[in-house]
FINU-556321 format. One line per field, with one value per residue (C-alpha): x negated, z, y negated; residue number from 1; residue in three letters. Coordinates in steps of 0.5 Angstrom, whole numbers. Example, Ala and Ser with C-alpha at 12.3 -4.5 7.8 and 13.67 -1.06 7.14 Angstrom:
<recs>
x	-25|-27
z	16|14
y	9|2
num	1|2
residu	ALA|SER
</recs>
This chain:
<recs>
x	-249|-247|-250|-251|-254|-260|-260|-268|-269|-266|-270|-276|-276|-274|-280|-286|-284|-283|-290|-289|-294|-294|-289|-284|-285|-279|-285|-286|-279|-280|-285|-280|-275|-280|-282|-275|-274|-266|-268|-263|-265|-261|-261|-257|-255|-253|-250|-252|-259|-262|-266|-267|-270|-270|-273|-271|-273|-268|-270|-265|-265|-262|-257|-252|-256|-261|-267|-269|-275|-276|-285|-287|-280|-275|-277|-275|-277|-277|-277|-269|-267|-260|-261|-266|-260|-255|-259|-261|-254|-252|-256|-254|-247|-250|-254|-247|-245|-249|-251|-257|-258|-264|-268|-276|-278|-285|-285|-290|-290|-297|-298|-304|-310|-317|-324|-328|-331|-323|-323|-315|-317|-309|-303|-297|-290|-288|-287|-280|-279|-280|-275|-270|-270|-270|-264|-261|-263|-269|-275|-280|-286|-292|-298|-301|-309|-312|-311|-305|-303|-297|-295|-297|-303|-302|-309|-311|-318|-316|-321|-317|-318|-314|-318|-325|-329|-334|-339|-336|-334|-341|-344|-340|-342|-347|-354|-354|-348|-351|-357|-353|-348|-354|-357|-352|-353|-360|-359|-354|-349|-344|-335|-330|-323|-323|-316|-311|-315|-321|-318|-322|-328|-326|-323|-330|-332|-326|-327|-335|-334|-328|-332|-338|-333|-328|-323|-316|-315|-309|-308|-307|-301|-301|-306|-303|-296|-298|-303|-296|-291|-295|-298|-304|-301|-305|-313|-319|-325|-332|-339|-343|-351|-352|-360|-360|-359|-363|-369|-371|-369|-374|-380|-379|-379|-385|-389|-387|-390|-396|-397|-398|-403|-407|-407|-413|-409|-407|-414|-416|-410|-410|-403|-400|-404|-402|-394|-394|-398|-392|-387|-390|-391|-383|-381|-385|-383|-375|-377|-379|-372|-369|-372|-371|-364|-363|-366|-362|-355|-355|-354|-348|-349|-343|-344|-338|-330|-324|-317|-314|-306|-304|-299|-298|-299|-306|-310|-311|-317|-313|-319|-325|-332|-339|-344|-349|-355|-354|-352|-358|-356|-350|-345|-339|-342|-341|-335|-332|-335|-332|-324|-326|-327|-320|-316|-320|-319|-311|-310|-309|-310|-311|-315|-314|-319|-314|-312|-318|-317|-317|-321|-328|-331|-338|-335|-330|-328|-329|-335|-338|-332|-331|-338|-338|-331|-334|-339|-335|-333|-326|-321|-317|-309|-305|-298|-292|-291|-286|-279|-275|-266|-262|-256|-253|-255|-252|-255|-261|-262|-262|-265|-272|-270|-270|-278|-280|-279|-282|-287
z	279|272|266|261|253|253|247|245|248|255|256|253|258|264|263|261|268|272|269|264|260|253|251|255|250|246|240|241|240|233|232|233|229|224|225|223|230|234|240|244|250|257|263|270|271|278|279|272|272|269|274|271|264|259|252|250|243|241|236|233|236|234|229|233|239|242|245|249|252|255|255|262|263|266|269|275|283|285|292|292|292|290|284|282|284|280|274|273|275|271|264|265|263|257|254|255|250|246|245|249|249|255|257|259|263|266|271|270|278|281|287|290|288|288|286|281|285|286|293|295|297|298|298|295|298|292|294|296|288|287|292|289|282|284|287|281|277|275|274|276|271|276|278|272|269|262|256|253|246|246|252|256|260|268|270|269|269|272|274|279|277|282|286|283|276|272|276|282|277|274|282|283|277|277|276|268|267|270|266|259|260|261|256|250|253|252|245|243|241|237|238|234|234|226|222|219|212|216|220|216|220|226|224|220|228|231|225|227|235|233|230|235|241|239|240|236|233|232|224|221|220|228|229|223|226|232|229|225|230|237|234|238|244|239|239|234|237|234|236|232|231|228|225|223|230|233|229|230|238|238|234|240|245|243|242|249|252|247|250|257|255|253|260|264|270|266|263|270|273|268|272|269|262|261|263|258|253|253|254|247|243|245|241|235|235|236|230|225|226|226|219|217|219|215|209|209|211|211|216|220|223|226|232|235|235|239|240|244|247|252|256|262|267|263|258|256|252|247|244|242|237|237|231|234|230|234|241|244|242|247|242|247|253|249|247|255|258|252|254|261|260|256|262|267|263|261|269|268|274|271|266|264|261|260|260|263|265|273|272|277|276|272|267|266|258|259|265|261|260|268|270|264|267|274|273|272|279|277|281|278|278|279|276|280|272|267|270|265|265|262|260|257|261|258|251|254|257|250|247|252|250|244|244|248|243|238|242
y	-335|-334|-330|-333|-332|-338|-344|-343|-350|-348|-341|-346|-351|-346|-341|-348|-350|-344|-341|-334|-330|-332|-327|-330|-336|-341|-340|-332|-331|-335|-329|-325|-326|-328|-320|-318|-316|-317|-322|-324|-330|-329|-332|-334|-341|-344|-350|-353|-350|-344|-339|-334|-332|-327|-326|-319|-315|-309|-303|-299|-291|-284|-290|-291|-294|-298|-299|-305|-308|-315|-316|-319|-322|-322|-331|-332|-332|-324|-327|-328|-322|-324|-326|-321|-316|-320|-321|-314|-312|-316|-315|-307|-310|-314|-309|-303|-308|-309|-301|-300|-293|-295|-302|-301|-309|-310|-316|-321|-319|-318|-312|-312|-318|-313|-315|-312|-305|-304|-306|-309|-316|-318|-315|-318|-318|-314|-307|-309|-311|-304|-301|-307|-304|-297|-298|-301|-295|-298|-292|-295|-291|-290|-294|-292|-295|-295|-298|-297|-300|-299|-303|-308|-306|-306|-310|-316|-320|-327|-333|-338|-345|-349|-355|-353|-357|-354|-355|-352|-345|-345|-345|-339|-335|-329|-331|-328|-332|-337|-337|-335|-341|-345|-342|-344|-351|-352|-349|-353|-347|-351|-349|-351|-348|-344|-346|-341|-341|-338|-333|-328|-330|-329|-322|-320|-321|-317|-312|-311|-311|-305|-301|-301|-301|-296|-300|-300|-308|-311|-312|-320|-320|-321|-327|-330|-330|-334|-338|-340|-341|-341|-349|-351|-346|-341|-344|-339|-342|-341|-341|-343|-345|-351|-351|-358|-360|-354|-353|-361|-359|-353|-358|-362|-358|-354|-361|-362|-355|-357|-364|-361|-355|-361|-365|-365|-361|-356|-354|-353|-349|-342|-340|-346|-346|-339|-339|-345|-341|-336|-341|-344|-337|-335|-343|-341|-334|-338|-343|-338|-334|-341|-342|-336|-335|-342|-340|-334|-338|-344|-350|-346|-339|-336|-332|-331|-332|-331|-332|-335|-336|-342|-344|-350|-343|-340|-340|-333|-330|-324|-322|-324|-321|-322|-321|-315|-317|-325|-323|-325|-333|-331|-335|-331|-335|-341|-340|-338|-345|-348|-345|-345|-352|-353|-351|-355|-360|-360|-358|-351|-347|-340|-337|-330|-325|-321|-313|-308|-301|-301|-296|-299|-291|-292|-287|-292|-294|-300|-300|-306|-311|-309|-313|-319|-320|-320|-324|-330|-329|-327|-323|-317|-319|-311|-312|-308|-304|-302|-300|-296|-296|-291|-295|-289|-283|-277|-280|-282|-275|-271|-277|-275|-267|-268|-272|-267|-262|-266|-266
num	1|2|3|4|5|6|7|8|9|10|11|12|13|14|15|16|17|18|19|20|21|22|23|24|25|26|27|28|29|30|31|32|33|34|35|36|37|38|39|40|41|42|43|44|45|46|47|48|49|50|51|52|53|54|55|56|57|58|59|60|61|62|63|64|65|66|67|68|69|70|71|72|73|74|75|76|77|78|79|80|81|82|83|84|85|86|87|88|89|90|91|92|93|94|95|96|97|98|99|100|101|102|103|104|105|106|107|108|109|110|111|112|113|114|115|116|117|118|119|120|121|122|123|124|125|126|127|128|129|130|131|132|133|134|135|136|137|138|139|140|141|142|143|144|145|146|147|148|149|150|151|152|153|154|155|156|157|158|159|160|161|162|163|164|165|166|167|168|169|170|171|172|173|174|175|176|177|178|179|180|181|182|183|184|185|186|187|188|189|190|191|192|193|194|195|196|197|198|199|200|201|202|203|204|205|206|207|208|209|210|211|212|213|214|215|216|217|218|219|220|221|222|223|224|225|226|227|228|229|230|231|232|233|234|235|236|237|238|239|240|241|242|243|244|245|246|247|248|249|250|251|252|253|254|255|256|257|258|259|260|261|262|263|264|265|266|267|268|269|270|271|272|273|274|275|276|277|278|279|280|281|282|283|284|285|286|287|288|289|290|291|292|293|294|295|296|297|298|299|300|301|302|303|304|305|306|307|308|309|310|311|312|313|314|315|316|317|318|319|320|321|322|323|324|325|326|327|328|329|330|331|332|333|334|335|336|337|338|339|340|341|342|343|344|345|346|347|348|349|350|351|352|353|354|355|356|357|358|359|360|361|362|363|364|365|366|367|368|369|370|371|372|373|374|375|376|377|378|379|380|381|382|383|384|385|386|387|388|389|390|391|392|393|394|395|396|397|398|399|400|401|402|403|404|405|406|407
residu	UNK|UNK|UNK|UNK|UNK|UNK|UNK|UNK|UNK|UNK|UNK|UNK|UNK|UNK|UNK|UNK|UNK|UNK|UNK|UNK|UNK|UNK|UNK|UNK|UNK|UNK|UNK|UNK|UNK|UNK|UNK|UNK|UNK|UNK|UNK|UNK|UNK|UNK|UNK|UNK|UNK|UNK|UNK|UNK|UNK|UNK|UNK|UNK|UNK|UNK|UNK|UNK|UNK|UNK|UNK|UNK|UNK|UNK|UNK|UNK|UNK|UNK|UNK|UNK|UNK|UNK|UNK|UNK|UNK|UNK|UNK|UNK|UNK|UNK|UNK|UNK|UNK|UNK|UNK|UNK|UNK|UNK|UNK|UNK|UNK|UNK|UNK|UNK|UNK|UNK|UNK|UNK|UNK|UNK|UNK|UNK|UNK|UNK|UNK|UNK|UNK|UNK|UNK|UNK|UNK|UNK|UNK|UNK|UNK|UNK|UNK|UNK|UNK|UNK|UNK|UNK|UNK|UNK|UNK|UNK|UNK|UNK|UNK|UNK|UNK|UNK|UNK|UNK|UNK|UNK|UNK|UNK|UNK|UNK|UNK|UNK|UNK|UNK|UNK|UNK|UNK|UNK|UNK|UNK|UNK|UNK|UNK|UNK|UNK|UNK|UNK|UNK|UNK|UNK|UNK|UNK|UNK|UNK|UNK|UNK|UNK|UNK|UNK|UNK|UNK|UNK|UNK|UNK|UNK|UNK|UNK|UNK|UNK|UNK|UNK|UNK|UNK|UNK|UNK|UNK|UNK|UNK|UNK|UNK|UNK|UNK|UNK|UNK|UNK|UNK|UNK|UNK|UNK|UNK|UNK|UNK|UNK|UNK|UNK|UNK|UNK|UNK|UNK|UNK|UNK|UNK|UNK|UNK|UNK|UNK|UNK|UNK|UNK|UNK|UNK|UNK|UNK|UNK|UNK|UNK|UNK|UNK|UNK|UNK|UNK|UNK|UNK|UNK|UNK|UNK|UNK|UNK|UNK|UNK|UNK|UNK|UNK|UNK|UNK|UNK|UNK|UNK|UNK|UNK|UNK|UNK|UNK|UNK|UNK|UNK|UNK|UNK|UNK|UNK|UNK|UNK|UNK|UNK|UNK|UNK|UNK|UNK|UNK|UNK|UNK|UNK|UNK|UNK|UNK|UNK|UNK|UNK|UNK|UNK|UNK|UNK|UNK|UNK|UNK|UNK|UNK|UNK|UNK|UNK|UNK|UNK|UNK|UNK|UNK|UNK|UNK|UNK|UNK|UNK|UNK|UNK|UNK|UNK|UNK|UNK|UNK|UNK|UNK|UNK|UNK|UNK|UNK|UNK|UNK|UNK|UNK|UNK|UNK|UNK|UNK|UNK|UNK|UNK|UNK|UNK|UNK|UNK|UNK|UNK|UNK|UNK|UNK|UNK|UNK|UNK|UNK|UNK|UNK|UNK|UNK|UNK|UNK|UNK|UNK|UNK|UNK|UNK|UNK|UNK|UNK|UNK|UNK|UNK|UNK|UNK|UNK|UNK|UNK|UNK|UNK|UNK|UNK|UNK|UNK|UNK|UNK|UNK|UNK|UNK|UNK|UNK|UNK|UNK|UNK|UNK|UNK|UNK|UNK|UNK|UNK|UNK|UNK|UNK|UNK|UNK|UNK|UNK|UNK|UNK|UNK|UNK|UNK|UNK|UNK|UNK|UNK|UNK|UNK|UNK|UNK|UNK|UNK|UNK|UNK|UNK|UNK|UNK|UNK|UNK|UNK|UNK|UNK
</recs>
């Protein structure tokens, strides 16, 4: 086994094929360098072949030292436990090197697969992860829950694709997501995918959700960077309704109801007359507010947008907002089927919700987010969490000391 730096191409085409969180991407290292960040690519080879990965960024500390960080990295089989010792020993060398006053890494490594109520379904062969670097004098920083911003959050919302269709997904979906993706069908709730000039309109929805939801929000520069170098890796979709094809949708029905108050059967069976007849004023009431939200908008009402990162591993739901006075049209749902679909149909088995807080308590920040995303019959994915190596120790320890003070 040799360390090596890695040619873009090479780190690349090494992570599509060995399955990577969308940080650990030939295009996130273009971001990167196009955030002014010092990124180094280093990995192992054998034989000719790469197998091991790494996409490390580098920030300047106390001026004369560094402080690094791989985001889910580094790739590589954490069951050969050789190479795992090999390549962190190896990358301890490197960053000495290159002035590393401390590196902090979390594994892209699942620990333990959990449903939605917290109880642990499967245990991973992981735990001996944890030993291994801790050996190699990698703290390891704790089982931690909670939405941090500043690092990667340990807990993920993950629905397993693998050898199912849409069909046999909707199937295994909670009655409210089943009703409300049947929904957005029925009433034709429109998606297409936004371009970087409409940015402003998924971020109004980002910016209306924040403010209801007390989140803090990425800013522009952040979605813009990747809609630029992530390609058609990064898709912005929007729901939308169009009321061109909606209204005529909502006449026809209600003729369709009107005509079957009007049969001679229906007249004689007053249960069946007058679950039509509320079936009938729930249209008219739909067909006023269609009219009227056409009159005021025009032919297109967006409802929702989100955004999203893709690789051959996973689609990743990043982010996502709803306009709150149009949240009954359920424009999210119609969104998640349109993206749950994009995977079924480019043979991607994984399609991640994304960061919760591993908090399943009532109390929980994010309690509301817990139950959509179990809705969909996902699984929570618990990651093995962040180690931190001091590479200079004397240094590090007064450079702690003196945060506690500042503290």
């Amino acid at each position: 086994m040799k360390f090596i730096t890695l040619t873009k191409e090479q780190f690349g085409t090494f992570c599509d094929k060995t399955g990577s969180h969308f940080t650990q991407m030939t295009v996130n290292y273009d971001v990167k360098q196009a955030e002014g960040a010092e990124v180094h690519l280093v990995g192992v080879e054998e034989n000719g072949q790469v197998i091991a990965a790494c996409l490390l960024t580098a920030i300047p500390v106390m001026k004369v030292f560094k402080y690094f960080y791989t985001n889910r990295g580094p790739v590589m089989d954490y069951n050969n436990k050789e190479l795992l010792h090999f390549f962190f020993t190896e990358l301890k060398k490197y960053l000495k090197q290159h002035k590393a006053l401390y590196v902090r890494v979390d594994p892209y490594v699942a620990y333990q697969k959990r449903d939605h109520d917290g109880n642990i379904l499967e245990k991973y062969p992981t735990a001996s992860v944890i030993n291994e670097m801790e050996a190699l004098g990698y703290q390891h920083q704790g089982y931690t829950t909670g939405m941090k911003t500043n690092f990667q959050i340990r807990w993920h919302s993950v629905l397993d694709l693998e050898g199912k269709d849409s069909k046999s997904v909707l199937k295994d979906m909670d009655s409210l997501r089943k009703r409300n993706i049947k929904k957005v069908i029925k009433n034709g709730i429109k998606v297409r995918y936004l371009t970087e000039d409409e940015m402003p309109i998924f971020r109004q929805f980002m910016a209306d959700t924040s403010s209801k939801k007390e989140f803090q929000d990425r800013d522009d520069s952040f979605y813009k960077l990747r809609l630029r170098h992530f390609g058609d890796r990064a898709l912005m979709p929007l729901a939308y309704i169009d009321f061109t094809e909606y209204i005529p949708q909502l006449e026809e029905e209600k003729q369709g109801v009107e005509r079957n108050l009007q049969n001679e059967n229906t007249q004689k069976n007053d249960k069946k007359k007058a679950d039509l007849e509320k079936q009938l004023a729930a249209i008219e009431d739909r067909l006023t507010e269609a009219k009227e939200l056409q009159s005021q908008h025009g032919d297109e009402l967006p409802v929702a947008a989100a955004f999203y990162l893709i690789n051959p591993y996973e689609v990743v739901y990043l982010a996502g907002g709803t306009a709150n006075e149009f949240r009954h049209f359920a424009g999210s749902y119609a969104i998640q089927w349109k993206m749950i679909n994009y995977a079924l149909e480019h043979g991607i088995n994984r399609y991640n919700f994304y960061g919760i807080s591993g908090d399943f308590s009532e109390n929980a920040e994010d309690a509301g987010v817990i139950k959509f995303k179990k809705g969909f019959n996902a699984d929570v994915m618990e990651y093995i969490g962040d180690f931190v190596l001091p590479v200079n120790k004397p240094v590090y320890q007064a450079y702690q000391a003196m945060k506690k003070i500042k503290g």
